[in-house]
C-alpha positions in Angstrom: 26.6 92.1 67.4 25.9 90.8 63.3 25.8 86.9 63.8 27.4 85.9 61.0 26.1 83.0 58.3 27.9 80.4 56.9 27.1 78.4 54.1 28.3 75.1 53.1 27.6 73.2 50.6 24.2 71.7 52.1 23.5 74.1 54.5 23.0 77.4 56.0 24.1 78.0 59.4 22.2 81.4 60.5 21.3 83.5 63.6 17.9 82.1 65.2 14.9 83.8 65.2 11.4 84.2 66.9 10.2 81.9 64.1 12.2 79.8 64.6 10.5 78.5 68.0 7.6 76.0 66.7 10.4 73.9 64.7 12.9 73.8 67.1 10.6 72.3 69.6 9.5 70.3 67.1 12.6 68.9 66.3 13.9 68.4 70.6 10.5 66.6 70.8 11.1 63.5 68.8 12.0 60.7 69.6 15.2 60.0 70.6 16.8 63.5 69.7 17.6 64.4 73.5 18.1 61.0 74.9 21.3 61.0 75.8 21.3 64.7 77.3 20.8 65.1 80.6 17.1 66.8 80.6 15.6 64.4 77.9 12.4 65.3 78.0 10.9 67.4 75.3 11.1 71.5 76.3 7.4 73.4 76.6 7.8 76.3 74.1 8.5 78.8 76.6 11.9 76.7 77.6 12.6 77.0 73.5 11.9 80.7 73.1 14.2 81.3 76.6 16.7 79.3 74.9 16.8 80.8 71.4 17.0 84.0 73.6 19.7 82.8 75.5 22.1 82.1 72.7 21.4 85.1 71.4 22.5 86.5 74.3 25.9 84.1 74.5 26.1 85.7 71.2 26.4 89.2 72.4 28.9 88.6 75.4 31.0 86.1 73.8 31.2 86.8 70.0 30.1 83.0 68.7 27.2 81.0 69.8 24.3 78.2 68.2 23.4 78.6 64.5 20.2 77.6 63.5 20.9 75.4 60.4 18.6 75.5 57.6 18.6 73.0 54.7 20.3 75.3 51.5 17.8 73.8 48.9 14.0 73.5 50.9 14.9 76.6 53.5 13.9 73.8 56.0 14.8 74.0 59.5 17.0 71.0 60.5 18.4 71.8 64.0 21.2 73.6 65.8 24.9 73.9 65.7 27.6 75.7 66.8 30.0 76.3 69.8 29.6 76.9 73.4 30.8 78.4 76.2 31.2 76.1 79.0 32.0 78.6 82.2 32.7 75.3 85.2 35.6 74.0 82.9 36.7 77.4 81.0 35.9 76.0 77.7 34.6 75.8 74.3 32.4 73.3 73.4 31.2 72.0 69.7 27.8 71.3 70.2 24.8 69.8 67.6 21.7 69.1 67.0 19.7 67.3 64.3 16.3 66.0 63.9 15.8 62.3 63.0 15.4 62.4 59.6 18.4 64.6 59.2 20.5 61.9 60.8 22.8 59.6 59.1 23.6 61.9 56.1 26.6 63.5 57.6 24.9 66.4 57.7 25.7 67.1 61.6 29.8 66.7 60.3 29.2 69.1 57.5 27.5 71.8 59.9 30.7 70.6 62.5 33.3 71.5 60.5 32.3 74.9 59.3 31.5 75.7 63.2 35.3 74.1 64.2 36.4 75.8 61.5 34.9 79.1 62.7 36.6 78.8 66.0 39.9 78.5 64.9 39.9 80.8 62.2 38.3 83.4 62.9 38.3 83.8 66.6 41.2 82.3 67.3 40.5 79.9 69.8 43.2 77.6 71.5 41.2 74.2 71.9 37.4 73.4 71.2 35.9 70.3 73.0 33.4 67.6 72.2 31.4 66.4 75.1 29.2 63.4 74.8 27.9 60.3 76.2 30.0 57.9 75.7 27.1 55.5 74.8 26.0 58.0 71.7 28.4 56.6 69.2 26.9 58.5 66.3 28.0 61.6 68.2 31.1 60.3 69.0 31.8 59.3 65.6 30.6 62.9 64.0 33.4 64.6 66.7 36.6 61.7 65.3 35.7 63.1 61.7 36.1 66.9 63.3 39.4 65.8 63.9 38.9 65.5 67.9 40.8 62.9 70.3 39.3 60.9 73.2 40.7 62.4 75.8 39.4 61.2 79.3 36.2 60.3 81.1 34.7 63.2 82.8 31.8 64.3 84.4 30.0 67.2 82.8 26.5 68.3 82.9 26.0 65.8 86.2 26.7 63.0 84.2 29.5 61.0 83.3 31.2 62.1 79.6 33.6 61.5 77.1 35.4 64.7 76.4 37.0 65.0 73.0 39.5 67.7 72.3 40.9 69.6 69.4 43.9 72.0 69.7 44.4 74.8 66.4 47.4 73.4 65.6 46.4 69.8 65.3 43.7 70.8 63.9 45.9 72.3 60.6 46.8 68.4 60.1 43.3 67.3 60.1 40.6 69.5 58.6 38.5 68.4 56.5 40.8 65.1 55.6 39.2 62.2 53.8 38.0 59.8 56.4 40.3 56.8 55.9 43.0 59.0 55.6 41.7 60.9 59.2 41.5 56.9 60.7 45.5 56.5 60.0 46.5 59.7 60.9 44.6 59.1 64.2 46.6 55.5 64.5 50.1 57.1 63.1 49.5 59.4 65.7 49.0 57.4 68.9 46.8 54.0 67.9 43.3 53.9 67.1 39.7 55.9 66.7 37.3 56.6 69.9 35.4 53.4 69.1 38.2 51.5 69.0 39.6 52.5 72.2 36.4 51.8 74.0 36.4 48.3 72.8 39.9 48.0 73.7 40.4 50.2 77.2 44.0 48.0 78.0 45.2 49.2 74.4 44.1 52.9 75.2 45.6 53.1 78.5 48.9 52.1 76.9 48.9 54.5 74.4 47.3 57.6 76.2 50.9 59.3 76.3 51.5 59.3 72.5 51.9 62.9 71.5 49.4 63.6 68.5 51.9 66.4 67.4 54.2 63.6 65.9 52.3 63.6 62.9 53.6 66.7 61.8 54.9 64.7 58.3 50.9 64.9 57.4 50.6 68.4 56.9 51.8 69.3 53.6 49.8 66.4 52.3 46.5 67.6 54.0 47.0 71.3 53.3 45.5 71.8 50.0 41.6 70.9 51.9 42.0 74.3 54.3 42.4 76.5 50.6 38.7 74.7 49.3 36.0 77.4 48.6 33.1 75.0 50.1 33.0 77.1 53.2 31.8 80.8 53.1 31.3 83.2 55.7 29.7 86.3 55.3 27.7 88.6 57.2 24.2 89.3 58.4 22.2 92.1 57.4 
């Protein structure tokens, strides 16, 4: 199939591509960038060609994959993004991957929300998850600004997770919404972010059976961010 590229303001999210290989390793090898995976060492090249190979191939049989995503102004290679199949649990996961001196810039929300957004608009999808350590709060915070709910604790990958989760229709209420505006929307609909939550598991477990549909009210106001022109697909020749 044409993978297709996205653009966002920032960035260009693109098929990989055999050249691709030295600067992906490069990127998985520093320090700190798989620590909280479950294989943290750095990959030989041969494991980053067979995985560039592999997505390419997730491409083909599922119709969305990775995106390599390349830095608009220098060209530069600045990691991966994109969404996953996960065949044990039947699901779709959002998945990213920066290198260090990418972090901190909200570059891995930008590249987030254009791959979110891909999944519900284009292909459809029912729910997309967010799996992650529940001690990487950086991650965790990058999936709240995507919208996602703390759902449970769950192993995944042989570890023990957090899995976030987005539904398309929640998600119409919460794309792209200014962060403050995102952390009371969160609390109208059911108490407080993630990070709170973890720091207050009594408060959680009290409000885990708040319906997040209840904030229906916010959708009018939040409506106007889905029509922005910020995010353009188009496809590869």
């Amino acid at each position: 199939m044409s993978i297709p590229t996205i653009t966002t303001p920032r960035l260009i999210l693109r098929a990989f591509t055999e050249e691709d290989i030295d600067s992906l390793q490069r990127i998985l090898g520093e320090e700190g960038v798989l620590r909280y995976f479950p294989k943290s060492d750095p990959p030989p090249r041969d494991k980053v060609q067979a995985m560039i190979a592999r997505q390419l191939k997730h491409w083909e049989e599922r119709g969305y994959g990775l995106w390599a995503v390349e830095s608009r102004p220098t060209g530069e290679l600045l990691g991966r993004c994109g969404l996953q199949y996960l065949p044990e649990t039947d699901e779709t996961e959002v998945d990213f991957i920066l290198g260090k001196k990418f972090w901190g810039q909200g570059l891995a929300t930008e590249a987030g929300r254009a791959s979110v957004r891909y999944g519900f608009e284009e292909l459809l999808l029912a729910s997309i998850v967010g799996i992650v350590h529940p001690e990487n709060l950086a991650s965790r915070r990058v999936l709240e600004k995507l919208g996602m709910k703390l759902m449970e604790r769950r192993r995944y990958f042989e570890m023990d997770c957090y899995r976030y989760a987005i539904e398309r229709a929640w998600y119409r209420t919460v794309a792209e919404a200014p962060e403050q505006s995102l952390e009371l929307l969160q609390n109208s609909a059911g108490g407080d972010s993630a990070t709170e939550r973890h720091r207050n598991p009594q408060k959680n477990h009290a409000n885990r059976h708040v319906n997040p549909y209840s904030v229906s009210f916010c959708v009018d106001w939040f409506s106007h961010a889905l029509d922005s022109d910020w995010w353009r697909v188009r496809t590869s020749q």
